[in-house]
C-alpha positions, 0 to 999 in steps of 0.5 A: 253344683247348679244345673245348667239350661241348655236349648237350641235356637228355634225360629220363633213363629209370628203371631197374629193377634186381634188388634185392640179398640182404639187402633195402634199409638202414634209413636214418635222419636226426637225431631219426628213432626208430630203436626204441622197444624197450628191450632193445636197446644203444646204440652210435655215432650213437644217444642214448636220450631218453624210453625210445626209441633216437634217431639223432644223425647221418644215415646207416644203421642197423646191428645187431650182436646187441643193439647198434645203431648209425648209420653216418653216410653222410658223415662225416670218418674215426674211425680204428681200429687195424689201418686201412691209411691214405694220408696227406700229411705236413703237418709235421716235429717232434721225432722224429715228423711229423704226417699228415693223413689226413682225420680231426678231428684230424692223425695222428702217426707216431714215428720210432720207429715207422718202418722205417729206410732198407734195412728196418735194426732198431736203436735210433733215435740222433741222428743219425736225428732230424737226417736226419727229412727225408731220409726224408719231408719236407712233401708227401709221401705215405705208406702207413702202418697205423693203430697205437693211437687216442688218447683224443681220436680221434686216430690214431698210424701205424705204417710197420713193413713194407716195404709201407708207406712213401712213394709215388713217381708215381701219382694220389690221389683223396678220396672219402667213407670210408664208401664204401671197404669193409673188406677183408682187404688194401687192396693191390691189383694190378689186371689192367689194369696198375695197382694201387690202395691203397684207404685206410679214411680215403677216400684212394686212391692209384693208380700203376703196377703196379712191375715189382719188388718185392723190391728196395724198400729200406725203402719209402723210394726212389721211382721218378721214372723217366717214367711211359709213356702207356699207364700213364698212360691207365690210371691216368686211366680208373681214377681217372674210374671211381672218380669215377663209382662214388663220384658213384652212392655204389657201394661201392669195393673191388678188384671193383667198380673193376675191373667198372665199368673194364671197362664203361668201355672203350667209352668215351674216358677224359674221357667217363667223367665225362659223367652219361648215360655215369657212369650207364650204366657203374656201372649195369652194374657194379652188374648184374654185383656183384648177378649175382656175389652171386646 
């Protein structure tokens, strides 16, 4: 029989934390005047009405120059060229398989654009479109990057580097991807033994750190060997982590996940999720975030 968690409710004590460089966002909800100055330009989530700049989403306002612009706090992904994307192959058709990768619409990616078993460069044939579900089929998850973005919002994949491809054992966690920051790479290996694709569309994939890299063959043959406990166990921590980040809305890039892993380790991996104890390890976290920035 599971055991049962059971707690009294305890007034939560207010914090007071060391307000970050930059000062608080301007947040703004649909029909909120974001500026009645004319001399500035509109940009996404704003419309113009009777001389004055509207927000058209909830969600921040930010300025580039004269553009201003809202970016929504929840909102499905808008794809740009360049976005390293987890995705689940959702169908096989002719010479492309369509991706879902939380966006309006499925994501498509080309044989054509795809690496051949063994990284092989040539002409795709026949027989390559025949043996479309040798290499993926329904349910597998890939790593791919963002190639163009078609005119209805759409987004074309690319999977042209032995980085990219299937993903073999591992954890996959949706969260919002407004939350998950743009960096150089999206790749990373973490000292604890893990690593983590931190997808700009809200899926992050965490598996474990491979021993080597450099006989991928073409980002096409999965490990399924048994993955040991102590890999599990961290997987686990981190994916709660993440959990507990995106339940505080903390950004999520390769420092804030490790920080907020290092404050959990006090604590069992299934009390992570406890909301006296989510609070307590992102609120160090972000401590340490500021401390770094300061």
């Amino acid at each position: 029989m599971a055991a049962i968690t059971m707690r009294l409710p305890v007034a939560r004590k207010a914090v007071e934390l060391s307000a970050p460089r930059g000062g608080e966002k301007h947040l703004v909800a649909p029909g909120d005047t974001i500026t009645t100055d004319t001399g500035y330009m509109r940009g996404h989530g704003t419309y113009v009405e009777e001389e004055k700049l509207i927000a058209s989403v909830a969600g921040a306002v930010e300025r580039v120059n004269k553009l201003v612009c809202v970016k929504a706090l929840k909102t499905r992904y808008n794809g740009e060229v360049g976005d390293i994307v987890v995705g689940r192959i959702t169908e096989v058709q002719q010479k492309r398989w369509k991706v879902e990768t939380n966006s309006r619409l499925d994501s498509v990616l080309l044989l054509s654009s795809m690496n051949l078993p063994g990284g092989e460069l040539r002409r795709r044939s026949a027989e390559d479109e025949l043996a479309m579900r040798d290499y993926l089929q329904e349910g597998d998850l890939i790593s791919a990057e963002v190639q163009s973005v078609f005119s209805d919002g759409a987004v074309s994949l690319h999977t042209r580097s032995l980085k990219y491809g299937k993903l073999g054992q591992g954890v996959l966690v949706q969260v919002s991807p407004s939350l998950v920051k743009r960096q150089k790479t999206h790749f990373h290996d973490l000292p604890c033994g893990a690593s983590v694709i931190l997808g700009n569309n809200g899926f992050i994939w965490i598996y474990p750190t491979p021993e080597q890299k450099d006989e991928e063959a073409g980002g096409f043959t999965t490990n399924l060997e048994p993955v040991p406990l102590s890999d599990r166990e961290v997987i686990s921590r981190l994916r709660n982590c993440i959990v507990a980040l995106v339940t505080q809305q903390l950004m999520l890039f390769d420092t804030s996940i490790l920080y907020c892993y290092e404050a959990s380790l006090p604590h069992q991996i299934k009390d992570i999720l406890k909301p006296e104890v989510m609070e307590e390890i992102v609120l160090e976290t972000r401590q340490r975030l500021l401390d770094l920035e300061g």
